[in-house]
TINU-306158 format. One record per residue (C-alpha): residue in one letter; residue number from 1; x negated, y, z. Coordinates in Angstrom, 2 decimals. Layout:
BEGIN
pt residu = A, num = NUM, x = X, y = Y, z = Z
...
This chain:
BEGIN
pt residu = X, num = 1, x = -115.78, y = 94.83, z = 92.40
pt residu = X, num = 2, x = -113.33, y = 92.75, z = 94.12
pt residu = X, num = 3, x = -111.82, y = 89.60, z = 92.30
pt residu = X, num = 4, x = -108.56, y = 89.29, z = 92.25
pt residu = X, num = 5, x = -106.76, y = 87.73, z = 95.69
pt residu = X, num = 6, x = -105.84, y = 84.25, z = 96.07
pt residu = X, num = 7, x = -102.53, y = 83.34, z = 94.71
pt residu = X, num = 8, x = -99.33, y = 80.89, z = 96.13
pt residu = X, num = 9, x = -99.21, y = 79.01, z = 98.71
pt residu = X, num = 10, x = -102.67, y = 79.91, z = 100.47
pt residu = X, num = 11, x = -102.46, y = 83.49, z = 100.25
pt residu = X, num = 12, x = -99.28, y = 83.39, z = 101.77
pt residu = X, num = 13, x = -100.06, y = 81.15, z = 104.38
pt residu = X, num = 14, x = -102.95, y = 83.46, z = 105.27
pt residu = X, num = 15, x = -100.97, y = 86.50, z = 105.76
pt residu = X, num = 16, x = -97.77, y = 85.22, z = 107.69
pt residu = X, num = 17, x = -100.80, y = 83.82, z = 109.48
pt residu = X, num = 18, x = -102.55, y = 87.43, z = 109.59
pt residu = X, num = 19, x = -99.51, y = 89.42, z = 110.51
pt residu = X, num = 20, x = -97.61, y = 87.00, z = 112.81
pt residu = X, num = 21, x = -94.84, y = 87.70, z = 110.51
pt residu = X, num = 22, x = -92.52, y = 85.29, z = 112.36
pt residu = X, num = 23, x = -93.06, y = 86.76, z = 115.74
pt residu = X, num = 24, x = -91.84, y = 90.22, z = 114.81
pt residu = X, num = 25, x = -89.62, y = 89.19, z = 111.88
pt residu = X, num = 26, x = -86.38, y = 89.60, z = 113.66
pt residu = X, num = 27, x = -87.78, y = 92.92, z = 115.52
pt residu = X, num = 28, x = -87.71, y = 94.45, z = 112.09
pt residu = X, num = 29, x = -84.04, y = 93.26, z = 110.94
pt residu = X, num = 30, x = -83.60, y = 97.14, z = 110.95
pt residu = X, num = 31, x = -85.73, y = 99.76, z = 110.12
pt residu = X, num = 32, x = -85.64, y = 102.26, z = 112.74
pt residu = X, num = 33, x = -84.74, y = 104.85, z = 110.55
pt residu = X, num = 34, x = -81.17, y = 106.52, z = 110.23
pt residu = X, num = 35, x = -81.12, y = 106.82, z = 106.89
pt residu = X, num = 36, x = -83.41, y = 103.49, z = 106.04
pt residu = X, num = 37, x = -80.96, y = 101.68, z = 108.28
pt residu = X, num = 38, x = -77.72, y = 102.86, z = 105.90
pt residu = X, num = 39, x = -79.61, y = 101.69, z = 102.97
pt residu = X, num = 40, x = -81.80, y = 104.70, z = 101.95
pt residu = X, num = 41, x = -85.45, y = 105.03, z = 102.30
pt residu = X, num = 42, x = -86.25, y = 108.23, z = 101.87
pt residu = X, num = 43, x = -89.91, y = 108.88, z = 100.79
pt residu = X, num = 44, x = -92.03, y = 112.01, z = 100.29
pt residu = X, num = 45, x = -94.43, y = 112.88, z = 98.42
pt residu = X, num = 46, x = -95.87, y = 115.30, z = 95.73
pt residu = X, num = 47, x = -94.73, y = 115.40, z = 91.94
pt residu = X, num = 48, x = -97.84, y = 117.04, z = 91.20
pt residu = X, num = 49, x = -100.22, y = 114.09, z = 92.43
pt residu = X, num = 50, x = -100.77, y = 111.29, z = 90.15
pt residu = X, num = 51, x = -101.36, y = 108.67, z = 89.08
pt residu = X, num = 52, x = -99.88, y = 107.95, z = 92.99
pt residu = X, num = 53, x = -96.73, y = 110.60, z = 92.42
pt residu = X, num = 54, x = -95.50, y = 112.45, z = 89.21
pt residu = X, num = 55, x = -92.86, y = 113.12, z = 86.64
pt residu = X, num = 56, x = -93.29, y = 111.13, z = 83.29
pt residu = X, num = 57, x = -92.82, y = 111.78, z = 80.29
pt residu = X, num = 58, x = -88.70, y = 110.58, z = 80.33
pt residu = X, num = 59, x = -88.36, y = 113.43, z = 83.57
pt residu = X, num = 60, x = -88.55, y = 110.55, z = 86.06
pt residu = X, num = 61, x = -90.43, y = 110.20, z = 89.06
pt residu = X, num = 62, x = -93.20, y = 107.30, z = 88.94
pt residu = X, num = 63, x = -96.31, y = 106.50, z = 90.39
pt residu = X, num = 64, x = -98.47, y = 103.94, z = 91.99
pt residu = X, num = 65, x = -97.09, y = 104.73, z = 95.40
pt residu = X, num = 66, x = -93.54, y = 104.88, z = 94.43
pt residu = X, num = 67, x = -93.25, y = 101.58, z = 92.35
pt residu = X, num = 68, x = -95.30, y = 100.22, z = 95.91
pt residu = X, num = 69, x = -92.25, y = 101.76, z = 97.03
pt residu = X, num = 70, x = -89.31, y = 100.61, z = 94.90
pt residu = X, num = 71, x = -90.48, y = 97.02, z = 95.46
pt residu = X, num = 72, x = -90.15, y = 97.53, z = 99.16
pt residu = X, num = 73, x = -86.72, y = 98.70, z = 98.87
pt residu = X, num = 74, x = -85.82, y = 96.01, z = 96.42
pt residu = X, num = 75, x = -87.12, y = 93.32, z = 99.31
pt residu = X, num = 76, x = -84.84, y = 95.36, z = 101.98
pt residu = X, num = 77, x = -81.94, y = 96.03, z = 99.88
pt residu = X, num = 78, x = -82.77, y = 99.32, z = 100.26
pt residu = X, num = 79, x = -81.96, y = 102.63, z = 97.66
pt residu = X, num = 80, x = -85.36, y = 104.65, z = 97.22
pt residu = X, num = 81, x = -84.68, y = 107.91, z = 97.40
pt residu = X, num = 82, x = -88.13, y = 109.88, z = 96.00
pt residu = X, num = 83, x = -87.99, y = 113.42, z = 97.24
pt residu = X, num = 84, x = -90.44, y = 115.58, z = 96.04
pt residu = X, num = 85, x = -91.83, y = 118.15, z = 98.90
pt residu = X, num = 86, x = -94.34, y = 120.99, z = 98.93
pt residu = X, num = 87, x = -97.30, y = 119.35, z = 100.69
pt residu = X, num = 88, x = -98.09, y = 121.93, z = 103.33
pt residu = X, num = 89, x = -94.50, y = 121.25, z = 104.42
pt residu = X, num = 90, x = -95.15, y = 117.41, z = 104.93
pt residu = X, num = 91, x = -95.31, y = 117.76, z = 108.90
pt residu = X, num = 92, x = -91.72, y = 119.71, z = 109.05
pt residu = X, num = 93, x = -90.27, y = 117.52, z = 106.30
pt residu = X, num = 94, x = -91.13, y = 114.06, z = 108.61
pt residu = X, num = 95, x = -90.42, y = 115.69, z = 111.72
pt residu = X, num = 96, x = -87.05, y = 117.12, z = 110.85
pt residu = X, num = 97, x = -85.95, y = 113.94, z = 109.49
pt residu = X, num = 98, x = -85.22, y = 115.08, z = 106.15
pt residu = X, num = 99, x = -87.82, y = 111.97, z = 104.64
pt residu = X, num = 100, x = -88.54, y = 108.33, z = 106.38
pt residu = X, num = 101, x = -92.73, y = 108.31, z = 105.43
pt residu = X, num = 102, x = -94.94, y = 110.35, z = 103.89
pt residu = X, num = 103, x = -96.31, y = 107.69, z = 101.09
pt residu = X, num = 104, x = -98.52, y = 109.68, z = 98.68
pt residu = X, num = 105, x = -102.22, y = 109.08, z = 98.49
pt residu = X, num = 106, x = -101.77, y = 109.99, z = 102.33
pt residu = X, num = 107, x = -104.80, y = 109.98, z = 104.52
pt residu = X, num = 108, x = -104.78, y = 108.36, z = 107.26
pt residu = X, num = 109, x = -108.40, y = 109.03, z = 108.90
pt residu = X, num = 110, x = -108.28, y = 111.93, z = 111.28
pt residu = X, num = 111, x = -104.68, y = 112.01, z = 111.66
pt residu = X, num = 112, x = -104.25, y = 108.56, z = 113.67
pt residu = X, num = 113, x = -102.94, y = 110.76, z = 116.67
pt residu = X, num = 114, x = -100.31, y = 112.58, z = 114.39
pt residu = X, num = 115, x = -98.48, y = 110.27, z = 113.06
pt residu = X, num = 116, x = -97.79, y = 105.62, z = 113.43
pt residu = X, num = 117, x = -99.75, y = 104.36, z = 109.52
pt residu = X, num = 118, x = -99.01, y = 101.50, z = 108.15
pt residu = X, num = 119, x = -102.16, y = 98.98, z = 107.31
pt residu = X, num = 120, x = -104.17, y = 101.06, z = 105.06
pt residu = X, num = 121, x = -104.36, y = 99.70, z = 101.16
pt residu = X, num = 122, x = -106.43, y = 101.72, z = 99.07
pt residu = X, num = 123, x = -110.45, y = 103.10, z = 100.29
pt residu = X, num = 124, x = -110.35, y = 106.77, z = 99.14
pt residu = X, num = 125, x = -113.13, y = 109.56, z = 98.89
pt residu = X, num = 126, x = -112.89, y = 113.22, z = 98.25
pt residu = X, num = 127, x = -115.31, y = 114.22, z = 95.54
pt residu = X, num = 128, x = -116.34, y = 117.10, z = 93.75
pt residu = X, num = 129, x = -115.02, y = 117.68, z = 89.71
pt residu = X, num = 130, x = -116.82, y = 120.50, z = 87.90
pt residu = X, num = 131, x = -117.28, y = 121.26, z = 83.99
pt residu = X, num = 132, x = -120.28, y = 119.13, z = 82.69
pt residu = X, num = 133, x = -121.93, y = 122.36, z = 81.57
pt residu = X, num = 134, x = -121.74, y = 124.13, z = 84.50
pt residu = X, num = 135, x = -125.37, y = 123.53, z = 85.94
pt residu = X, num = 136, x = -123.61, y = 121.98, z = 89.10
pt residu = X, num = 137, x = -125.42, y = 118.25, z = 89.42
pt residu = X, num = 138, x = -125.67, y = 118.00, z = 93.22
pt residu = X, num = 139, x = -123.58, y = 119.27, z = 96.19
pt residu = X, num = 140, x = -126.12, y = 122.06, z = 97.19
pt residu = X, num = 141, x = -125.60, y = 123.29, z = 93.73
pt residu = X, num = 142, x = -122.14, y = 124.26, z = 94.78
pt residu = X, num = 143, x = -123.73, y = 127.20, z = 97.15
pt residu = X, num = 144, x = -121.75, y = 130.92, z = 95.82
pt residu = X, num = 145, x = -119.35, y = 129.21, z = 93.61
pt residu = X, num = 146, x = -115.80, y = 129.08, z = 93.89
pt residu = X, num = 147, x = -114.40, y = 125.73, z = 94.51
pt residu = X, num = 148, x = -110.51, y = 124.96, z = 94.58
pt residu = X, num = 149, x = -109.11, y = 122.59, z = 96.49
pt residu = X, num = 150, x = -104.89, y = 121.54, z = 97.59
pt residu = X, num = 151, x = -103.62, y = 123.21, z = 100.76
pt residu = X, num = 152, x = -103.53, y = 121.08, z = 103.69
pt residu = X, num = 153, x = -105.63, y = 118.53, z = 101.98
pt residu = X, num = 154, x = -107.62, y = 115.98, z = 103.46
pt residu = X, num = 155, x = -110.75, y = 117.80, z = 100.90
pt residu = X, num = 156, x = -109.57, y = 120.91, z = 102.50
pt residu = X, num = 157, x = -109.92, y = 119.85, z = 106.69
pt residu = X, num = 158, x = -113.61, y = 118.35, z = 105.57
pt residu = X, num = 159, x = -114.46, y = 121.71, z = 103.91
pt residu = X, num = 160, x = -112.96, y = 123.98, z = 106.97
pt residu = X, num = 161, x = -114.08, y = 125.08, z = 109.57
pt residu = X, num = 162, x = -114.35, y = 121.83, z = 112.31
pt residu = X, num = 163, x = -114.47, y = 119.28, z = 109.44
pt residu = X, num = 164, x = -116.88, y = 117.23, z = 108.82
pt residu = X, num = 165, x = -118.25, y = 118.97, z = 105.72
pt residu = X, num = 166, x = -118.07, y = 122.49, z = 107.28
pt residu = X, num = 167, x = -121.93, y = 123.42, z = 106.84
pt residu = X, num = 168, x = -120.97, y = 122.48, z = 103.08
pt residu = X, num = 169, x = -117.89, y = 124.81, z = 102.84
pt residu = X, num = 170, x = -119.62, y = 127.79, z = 104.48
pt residu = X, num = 171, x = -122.14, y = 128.08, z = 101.55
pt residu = X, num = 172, x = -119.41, y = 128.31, z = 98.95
pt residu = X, num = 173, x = -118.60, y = 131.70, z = 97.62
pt residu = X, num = 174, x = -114.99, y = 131.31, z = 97.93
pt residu = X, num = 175, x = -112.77, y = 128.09, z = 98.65
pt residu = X, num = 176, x = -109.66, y = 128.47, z = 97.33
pt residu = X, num = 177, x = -106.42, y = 126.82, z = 97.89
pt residu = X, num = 178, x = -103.48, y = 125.73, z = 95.61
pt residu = X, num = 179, x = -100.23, y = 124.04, z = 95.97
pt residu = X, num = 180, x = -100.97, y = 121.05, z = 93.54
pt residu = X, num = 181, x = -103.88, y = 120.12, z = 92.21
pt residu = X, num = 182, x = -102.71, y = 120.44, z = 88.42
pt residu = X, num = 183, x = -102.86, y = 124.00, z = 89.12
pt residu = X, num = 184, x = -106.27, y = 123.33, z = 90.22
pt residu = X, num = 185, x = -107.44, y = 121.90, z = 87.26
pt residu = X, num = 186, x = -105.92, y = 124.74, z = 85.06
pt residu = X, num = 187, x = -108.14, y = 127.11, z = 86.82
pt residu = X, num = 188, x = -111.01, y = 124.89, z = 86.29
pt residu = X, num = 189, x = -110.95, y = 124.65, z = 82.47
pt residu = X, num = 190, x = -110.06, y = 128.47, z = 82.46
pt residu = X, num = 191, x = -113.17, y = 129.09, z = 84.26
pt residu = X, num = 192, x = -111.92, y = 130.46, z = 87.21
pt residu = X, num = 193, x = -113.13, y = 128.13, z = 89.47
pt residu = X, num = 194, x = -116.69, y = 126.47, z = 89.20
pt residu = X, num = 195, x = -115.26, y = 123.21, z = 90.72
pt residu = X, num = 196, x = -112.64, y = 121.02, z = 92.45
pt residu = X, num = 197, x = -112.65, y = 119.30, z = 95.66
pt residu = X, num = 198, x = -110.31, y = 116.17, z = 95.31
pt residu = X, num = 199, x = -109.14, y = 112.36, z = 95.64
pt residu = X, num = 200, x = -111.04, y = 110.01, z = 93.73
pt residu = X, num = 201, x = -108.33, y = 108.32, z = 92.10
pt residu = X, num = 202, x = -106.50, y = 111.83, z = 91.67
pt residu = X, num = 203, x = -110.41, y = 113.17, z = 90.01
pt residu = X, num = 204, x = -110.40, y = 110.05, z = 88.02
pt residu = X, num = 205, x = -106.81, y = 110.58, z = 86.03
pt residu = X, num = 206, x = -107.19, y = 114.40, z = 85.77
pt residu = X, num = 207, x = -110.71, y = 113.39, z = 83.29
pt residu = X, num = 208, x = -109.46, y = 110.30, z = 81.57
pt residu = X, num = 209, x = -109.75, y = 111.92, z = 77.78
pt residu = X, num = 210, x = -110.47, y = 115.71, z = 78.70
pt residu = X, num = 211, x = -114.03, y = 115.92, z = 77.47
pt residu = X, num = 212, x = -116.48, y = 117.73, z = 79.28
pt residu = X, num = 213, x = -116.04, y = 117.19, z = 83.05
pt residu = X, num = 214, x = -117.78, y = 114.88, z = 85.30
pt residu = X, num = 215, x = -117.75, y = 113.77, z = 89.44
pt residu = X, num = 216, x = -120.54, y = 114.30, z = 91.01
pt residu = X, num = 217, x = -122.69, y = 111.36, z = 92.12
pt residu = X, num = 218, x = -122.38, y = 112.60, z = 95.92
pt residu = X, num = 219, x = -119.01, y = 111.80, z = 97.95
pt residu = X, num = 220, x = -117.93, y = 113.95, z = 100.43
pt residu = X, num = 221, x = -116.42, y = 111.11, z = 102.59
pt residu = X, num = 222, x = -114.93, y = 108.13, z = 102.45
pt residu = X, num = 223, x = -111.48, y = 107.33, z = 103.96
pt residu = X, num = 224, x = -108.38, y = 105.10, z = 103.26
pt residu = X, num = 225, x = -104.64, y = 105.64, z = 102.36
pt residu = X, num = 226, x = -101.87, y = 104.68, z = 104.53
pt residu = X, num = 227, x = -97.99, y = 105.27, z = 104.75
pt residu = X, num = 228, x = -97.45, y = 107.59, z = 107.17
pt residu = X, num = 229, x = -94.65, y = 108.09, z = 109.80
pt residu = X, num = 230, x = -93.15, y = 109.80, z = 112.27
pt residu = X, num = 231, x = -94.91, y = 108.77, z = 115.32
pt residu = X, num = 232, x = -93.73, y = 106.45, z = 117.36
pt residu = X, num = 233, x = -91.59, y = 104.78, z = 114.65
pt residu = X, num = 234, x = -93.13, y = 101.55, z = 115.26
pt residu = X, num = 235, x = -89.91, y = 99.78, z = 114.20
pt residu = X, num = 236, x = -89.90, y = 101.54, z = 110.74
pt residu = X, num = 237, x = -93.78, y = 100.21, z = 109.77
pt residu = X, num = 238, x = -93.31, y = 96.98, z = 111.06
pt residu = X, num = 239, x = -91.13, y = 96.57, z = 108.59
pt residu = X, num = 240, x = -93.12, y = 98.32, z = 105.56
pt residu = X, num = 241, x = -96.22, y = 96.19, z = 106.93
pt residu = X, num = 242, x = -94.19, y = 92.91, z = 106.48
pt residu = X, num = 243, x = -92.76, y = 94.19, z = 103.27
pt residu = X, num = 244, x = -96.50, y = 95.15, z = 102.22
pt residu = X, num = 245, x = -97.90, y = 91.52, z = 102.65
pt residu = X, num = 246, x = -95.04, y = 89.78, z = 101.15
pt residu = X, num = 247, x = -95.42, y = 91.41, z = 97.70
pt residu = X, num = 248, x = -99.64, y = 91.09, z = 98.32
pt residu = X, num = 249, x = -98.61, y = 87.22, z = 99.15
pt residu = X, num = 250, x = -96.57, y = 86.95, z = 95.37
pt residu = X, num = 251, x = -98.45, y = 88.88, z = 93.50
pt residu = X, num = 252, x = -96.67, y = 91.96, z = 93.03
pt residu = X, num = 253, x = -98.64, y = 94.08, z = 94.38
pt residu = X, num = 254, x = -101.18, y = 92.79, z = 92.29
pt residu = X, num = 255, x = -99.05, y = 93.78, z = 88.52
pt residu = X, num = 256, x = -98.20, y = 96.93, z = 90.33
pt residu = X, num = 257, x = -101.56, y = 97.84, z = 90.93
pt residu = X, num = 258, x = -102.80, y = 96.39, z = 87.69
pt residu = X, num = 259, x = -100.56, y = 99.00, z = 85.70
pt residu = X, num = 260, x = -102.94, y = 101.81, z = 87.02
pt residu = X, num = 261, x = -105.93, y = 100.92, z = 86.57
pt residu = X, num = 262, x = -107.15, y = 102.35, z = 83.61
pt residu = X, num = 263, x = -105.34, y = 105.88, z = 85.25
pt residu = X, num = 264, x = -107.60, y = 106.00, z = 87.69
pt residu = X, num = 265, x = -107.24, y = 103.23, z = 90.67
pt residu = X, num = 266, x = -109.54, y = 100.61, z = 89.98
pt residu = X, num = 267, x = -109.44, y = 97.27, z = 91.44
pt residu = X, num = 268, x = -112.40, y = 98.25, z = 93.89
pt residu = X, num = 269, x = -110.05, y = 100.37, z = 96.03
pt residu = X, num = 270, x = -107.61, y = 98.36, z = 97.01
pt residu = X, num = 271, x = -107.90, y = 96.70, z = 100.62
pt residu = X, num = 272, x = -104.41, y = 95.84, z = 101.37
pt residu = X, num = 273, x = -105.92, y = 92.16, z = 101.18
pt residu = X, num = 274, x = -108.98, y = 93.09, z = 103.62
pt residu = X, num = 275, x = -106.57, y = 95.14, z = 105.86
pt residu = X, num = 276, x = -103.97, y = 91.99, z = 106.32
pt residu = X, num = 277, x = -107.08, y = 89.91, z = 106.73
pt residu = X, num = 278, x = -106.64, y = 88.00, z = 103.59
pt residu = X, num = 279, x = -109.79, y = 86.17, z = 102.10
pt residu = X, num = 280, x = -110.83, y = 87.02, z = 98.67
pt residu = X, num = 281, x = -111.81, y = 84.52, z = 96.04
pt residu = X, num = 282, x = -115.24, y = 85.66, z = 96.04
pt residu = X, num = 283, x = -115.87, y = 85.70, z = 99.64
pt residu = X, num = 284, x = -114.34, y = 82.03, z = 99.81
pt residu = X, num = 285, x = -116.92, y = 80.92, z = 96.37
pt residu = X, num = 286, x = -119.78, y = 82.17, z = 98.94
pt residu = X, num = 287, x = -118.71, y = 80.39, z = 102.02
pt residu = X, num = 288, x = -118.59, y = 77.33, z = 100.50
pt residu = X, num = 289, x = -121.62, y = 77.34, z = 98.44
């Protein structure tokens, strides 16, 4: 597991020295953005995701990604504006301008061409969720059973036909897609589906106290999450990417993420730090040993 990062004045030195935060500071006064740049940053994502986007308990909208992104907006001066969309409508949502980012356990691998990411800060990996009784232990087991998985997920391009995992999905006896994955996992404990392909972190919070289920020992991938723009909006994730290492260089980032750990992002995915090219404290202990 990753330590913790180093704290003050050295881990700040290292990423203003990392991002060359001075040269591009004044580039990213504004934030490219109509509606960021009148004091609104609109971010999208789905309710039905957490522990990175959901509705608590009070009927407000929380998350790991959307406190990342309150504490952005309280750095710019900014009002967040989190606006739930349907997540097979991402691309039109972005595109017509109606949101600044996509910032919800987004993807980033395989989509580089699609859309400008900011520096990627958590390592991701779509695995496979079935009941513990179900006689499913490896991924070959999965051949003729009925396996759910989100529409227009990144689980859903490996399983398809010209992803990565396509031999995989072709022995399934049905893959079926849903809008979110809680609907998923109602299916799943009503036996209607023998299994779930999902997020880690996503797998992880949907088993915390539900007896019974278990993630199979075999990943499908691995990947990372990124905030994700309309391309070419350089201007925009400059400006989240200074934002980013500036609450990595006071620790914020580091109470934000420490809220969810125990729902499902442990400590071992984050790698904001190893993205800005900020030394951790047990890489430094080895050095100088």
């Amino acid at each position: 597991m990753r330590k913790k990062y180093l704290a003050g004045v050295l881990c700040t030195a290292m990423v203003v020295s990392s991002l060359g935060m001075t040269a591009f500071a004044d580039e990213t006064e504004k934030a490219g953005s109509g509606l960021a740049e009148e004091g609104k940053f609109v971010v999208g994502f789905d309710a039905e995701y957490p522990p990175y986007g959901y509705m608590d308990d009070e009927g407000n909208y929380t998350g790991f990604d959307l406190e990342l992104a309150a504490a952005v907006c309280d750095l710019e001066g900014w009002e967040l504006v989190a606006t739930p969309i349907d997540w097979d409508s991402k691309d039109m949502e972005l595109q017509s301008g109606n949101i600044d980012c996509i910032w919800n356990g987004f993807t980033m691998n395989g989509r580089e061409d699609s859309y400008t990411f900011s520096v990627p800060y958590v390592d991701n990996s779509q695995v496979i969720v079935t009941a513990a009784d179900a006689g499913i232990e490896t991924l070959a087991d999965l051949e003729g059973k009925t396996v759910g998985v989100q529409a227009d997920s990144a689980a859903l391009a490996l399983l398809e036909k010209g992803g990565d995992q396509e031999d995989l999905g072709a022995t399934f006896g049905d893959l079926q897609q849903f809008g979110d994955y809680n609907t998923a996992f109602t299916e799943l404990m009503a036996g209607s589906l023998d299994a779930v392909a999902i997020d880690i972190g996503v797998a992880n919070y949907q088993i915390a106290g539900r007896d019974g289920y278990v993630i199979l020992d075999e990943n499908l991938n691995s990947e990372q999450y990124a905030v994700g723009f309309k391309k070419g909006n350089e201007q925009l994730c400059n400006t989240i990417n200074k934002d980013l290492a500036e609450l990595l260089a006071s620790g914020t980032f580091d109470k934000i993420a420490a809220r969810y750990e125990e729902m499902g992002i442990p400590s071992d995915m984050l790698c904001l730090a190893e993205s800005l090219g900020v030394e951790t404290e047990s890489k430094t202990e080895t050095e100088t040993e």
